[in-house]
C-alpha positions, 0 to 999 in steps of 0.5 A, spaced: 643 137 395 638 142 393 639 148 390 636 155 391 635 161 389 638 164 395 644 159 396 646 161 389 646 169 390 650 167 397 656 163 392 655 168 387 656 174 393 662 170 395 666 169 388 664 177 387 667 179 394 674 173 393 675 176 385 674 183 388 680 183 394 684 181 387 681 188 383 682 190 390 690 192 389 689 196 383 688 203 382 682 207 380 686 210 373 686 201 371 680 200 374 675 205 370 679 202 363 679 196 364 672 196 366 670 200 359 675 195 355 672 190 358 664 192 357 666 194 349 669 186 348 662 184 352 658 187 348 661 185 341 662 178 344 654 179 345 652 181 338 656 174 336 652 169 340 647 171 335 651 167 330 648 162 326 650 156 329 649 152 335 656 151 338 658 158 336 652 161 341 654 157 346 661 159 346 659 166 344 654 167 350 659 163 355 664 168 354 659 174 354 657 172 361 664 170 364 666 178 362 659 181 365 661 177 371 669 181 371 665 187 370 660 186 376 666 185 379 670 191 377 664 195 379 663 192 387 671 193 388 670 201 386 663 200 391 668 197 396 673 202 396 668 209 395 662 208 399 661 208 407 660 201 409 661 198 415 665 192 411 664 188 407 660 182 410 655 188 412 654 190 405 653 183 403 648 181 409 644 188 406 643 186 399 641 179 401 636 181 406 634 188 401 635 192 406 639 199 405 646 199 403 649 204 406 649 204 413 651 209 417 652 209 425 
């Protein structure tokens, strides 16, 4: 199988949509917190990647990514939830193809 640039964003774009309809039942005044809390962490688990062995790089920089990732999916259920978008596929189908994402009809 080979792997492309397009079926990773695809996977990547169905993990963010199936992660953020669990965000999707929490409330705005957990959401905005929780993603500040979490930013803070990332950036101090960032600036410990920078550590001087190999291993502590590697686990450092892996836990870096995996917050990032909960914050992009923080940030795409706030999106979800306060833009106009049609649904969910839409906007998905938009960003891939880089089209507008909003669309309104």
């Amino acid at each position: 199988m080979a792997y492309t640039i397009p079926g990773f964003l695809k996977t990547l774009t169905e993990w963010l949509v199936s992660v953020s309809r669990w965000f999707d039942g929490w409330d705005i005044t957990i959401l905005v917190p929780a993603l500040i809390i979490l930013t803070v962490i990332a950036g101090v688990t960032g600036r410990a990647a920078v550590g001087p062995r190999l291993w502590m790089q590697l686990v450092w920089g892996t836990v870096t990514v995996i917050l990032g990732l909960i914050e992009v999916a923080i940030i795409w259920t706030i999106i979800a939830r306060y833009l106009p978008v049609a649904d969910m596929g839409t906007l998905i189908q938009n960003m891939l193809q880089r089209k507008p994402l909003l669309v309104t009809e």
